[in-house]
Structures are given as C-alpha cells and as structure tokens.
N, C-alpha and C positions, 0 to 999 in steps of 0.2 A: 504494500500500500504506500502511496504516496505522501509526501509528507506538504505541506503549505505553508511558506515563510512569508510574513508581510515584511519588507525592506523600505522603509520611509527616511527622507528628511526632512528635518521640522523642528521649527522655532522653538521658541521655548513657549509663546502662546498658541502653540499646536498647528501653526501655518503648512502644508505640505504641496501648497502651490508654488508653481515654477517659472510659467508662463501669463503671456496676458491672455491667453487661451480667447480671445474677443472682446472679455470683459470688462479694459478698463487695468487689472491687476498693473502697480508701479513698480514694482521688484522682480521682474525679471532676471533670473540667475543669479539671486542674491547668496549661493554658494560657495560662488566663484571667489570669492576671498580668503577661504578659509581651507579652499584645495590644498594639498599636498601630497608628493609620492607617497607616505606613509600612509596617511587615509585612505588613498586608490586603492592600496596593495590589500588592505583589513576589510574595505568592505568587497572585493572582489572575492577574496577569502569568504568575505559572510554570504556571498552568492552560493558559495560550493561549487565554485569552479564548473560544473557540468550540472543542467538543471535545463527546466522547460519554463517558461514565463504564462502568467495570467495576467492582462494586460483588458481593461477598458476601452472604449473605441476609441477615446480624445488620445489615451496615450500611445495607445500602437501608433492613432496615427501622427501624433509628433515623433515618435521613437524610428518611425519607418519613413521620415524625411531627412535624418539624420544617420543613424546607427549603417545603415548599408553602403554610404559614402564615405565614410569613415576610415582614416587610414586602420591599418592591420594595427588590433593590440589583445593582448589577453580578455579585457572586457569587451568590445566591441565584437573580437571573432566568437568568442561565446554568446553572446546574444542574439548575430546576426545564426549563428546555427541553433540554438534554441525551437523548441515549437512554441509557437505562439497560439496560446489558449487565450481567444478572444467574445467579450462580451461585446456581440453587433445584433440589428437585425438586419444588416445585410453584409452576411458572410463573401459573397459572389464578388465583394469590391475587396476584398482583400489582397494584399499582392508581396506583401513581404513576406517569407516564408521562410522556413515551413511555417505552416497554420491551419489553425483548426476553430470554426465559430464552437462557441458553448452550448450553445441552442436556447430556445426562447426561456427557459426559465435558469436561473442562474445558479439557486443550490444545487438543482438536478442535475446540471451543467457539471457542476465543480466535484459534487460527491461523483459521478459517472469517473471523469477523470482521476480522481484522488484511488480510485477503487484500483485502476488499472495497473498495473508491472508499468516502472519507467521511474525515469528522473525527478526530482524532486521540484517542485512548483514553489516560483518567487514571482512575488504580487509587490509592483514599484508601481509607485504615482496613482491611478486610478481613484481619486480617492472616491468614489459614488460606490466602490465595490467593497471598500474597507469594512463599515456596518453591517452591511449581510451578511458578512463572511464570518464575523467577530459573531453575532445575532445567531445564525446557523451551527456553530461550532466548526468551522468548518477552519479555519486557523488555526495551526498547533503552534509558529513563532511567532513574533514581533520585534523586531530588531529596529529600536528609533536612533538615526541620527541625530542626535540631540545639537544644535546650532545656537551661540549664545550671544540671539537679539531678540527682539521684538520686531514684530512686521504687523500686527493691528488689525491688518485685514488681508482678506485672502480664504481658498478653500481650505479648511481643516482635518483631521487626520479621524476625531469622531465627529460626526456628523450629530445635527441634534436628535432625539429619540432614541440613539444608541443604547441598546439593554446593557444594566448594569451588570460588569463580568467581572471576574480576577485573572490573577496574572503573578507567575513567580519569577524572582530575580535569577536569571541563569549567570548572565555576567556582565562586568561592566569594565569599557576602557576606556580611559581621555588619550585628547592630544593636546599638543602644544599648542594647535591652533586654537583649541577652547571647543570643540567639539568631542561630545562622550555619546560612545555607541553602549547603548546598551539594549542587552539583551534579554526576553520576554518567553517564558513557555505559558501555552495559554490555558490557563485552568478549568474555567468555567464559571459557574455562576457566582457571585459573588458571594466573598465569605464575610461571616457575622459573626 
C-alpha cells in the first residue's frame, strides 16, 4: 500500500501560496530568499527520491509550464518522470506525463490509488486538496516548510471547516536561513 506525504511551504501565518494564480496575490516567490543548497538537498530527501505526485489542476498546470523545460537536476528529473495523479474534470487536456486523472470523486480517487503496489505519493501546493485528504484520513505525513515571515494574505494550508485532527512530532530540522522543516505523522482525530 501506498503511502501519502503532504510536502508544503508556509508562512508562519499558514500562507502556502506561490503564485498570483489570477488573483491579485503580491508575493510571488516569496521563497526565493531563503533558498539554499542545503534546503534543496533535505527537502529533495523528504520527496524520497523516487515517488508519484498528486497534484491539483492549478498546480500541475503551473508545474507542467515549468518542470519539463527545466534544465536536468535531481528534482526536476524526478518529477518530470513521476506519474502524475491529477484532480481534473478534464483529464483528455492533460499533457505532461506520465498521468493519470483521479476520477470524478477524489477520496475514491486517492484510496483507489493509495491501494495499488507502487511508489509512494507526495501532495505539493494544491492547497483545495489539502482538507479532504486530512478530512478522509487519507494523509499519513505532513512535512511543513516552516518560513519565518508573515505574508497576511494569501491561500492557506487549512482551509476553513477543516475537521479537527492530531498529529505527532516525527522530527524537526532548522536552517540557517531560518527555515524549520518539520515533520508530521498523521494521527487522527483529535486527542483530549
């Protein structure tokens, strides 16, 4: 069985947009400051090197304007060979590949896949799928890049109505930049 890693970056007010994705958003690749070889190298590591992606439709289709022109690197050649487990309703416009649409309902989607013999599934950026997934059980990590500003506004990593869950401390690392990854196995319902 498969396992389900959400991979995020995110403010410390829980910002985990990137782009102006059409809306107006002012911080556009507000990461880019705090990059460093050492980060690349940890979160490429928290990918697991060999893995299939679940991706959203906004992000594939930013990731698949980008990622395939990309010069050659460890992250990039693994993503670009990835299968892409995509939430669309229309699969038939997809063109980055490998890929595979989810199908119209999206736990059914995700347990289907999760069930299957195969590589281990990491969920980046998407955030509209972040809540079902957490909501469903269907999450077993969470790995937050933790970034240490404030951005106020922007799409969020819980969305409101999020069922309250728990979550245990697997591990935690800083950098010098001032970002702390840390790491999340996802429990369940919340404890009291």
């Amino acid at each position: 069985m498969r396992k389900l890693r959400i991979i995020e970056h995110i403010s410390l007010d829980g910002v985990i947009q990137h782009s102006a994705d059409g809306d107006g958003f002012a911080y556009s690749d507000w990461t880019a400051p705090y990059r460093t070889p050492a980060g690349r190298d940890a979160m490429f590591a928290a990918y697991g090197g060999s893995f299939d992606l679940l991706l959203g439709r906004r992000t594939y289709d930013l990731w698949s304007s980008f990622w395939p022109k990309a010069p050659s690197n460890p992250m990039g050649d693994a993503l670009n060979s990835a299968t892409k487990f995509v939430a669309t309703h229309h699969p038939e416009s997809l063109e980055w590949g490998p890929f595979e649409g989810l199908g119209p309902a999206l736990a059914e989607g995700v347990r289907r896949i999760k069930s299957q013999e195969g590589r281990d599934l990491v969920l980046s950026g998407s955030s509209t799928l972040c809540s079902p997934l957490l909501e469903h059980g269907l999450a077993d990590e969470v790995l937050l890049a933790v970034y240490p500003l404030l951005l106020g506004t922007g799409k969020r990593f819980f969305a409101d109505g999020t069922p309250p869950c728990s979550f245990d401390l697997v591990s935690s690392q800083a950098f010098p930049s001032g970002i702390v990854f840390n790491t999340y196995k996802v429990v369940g319902a919340l404890k009291k």
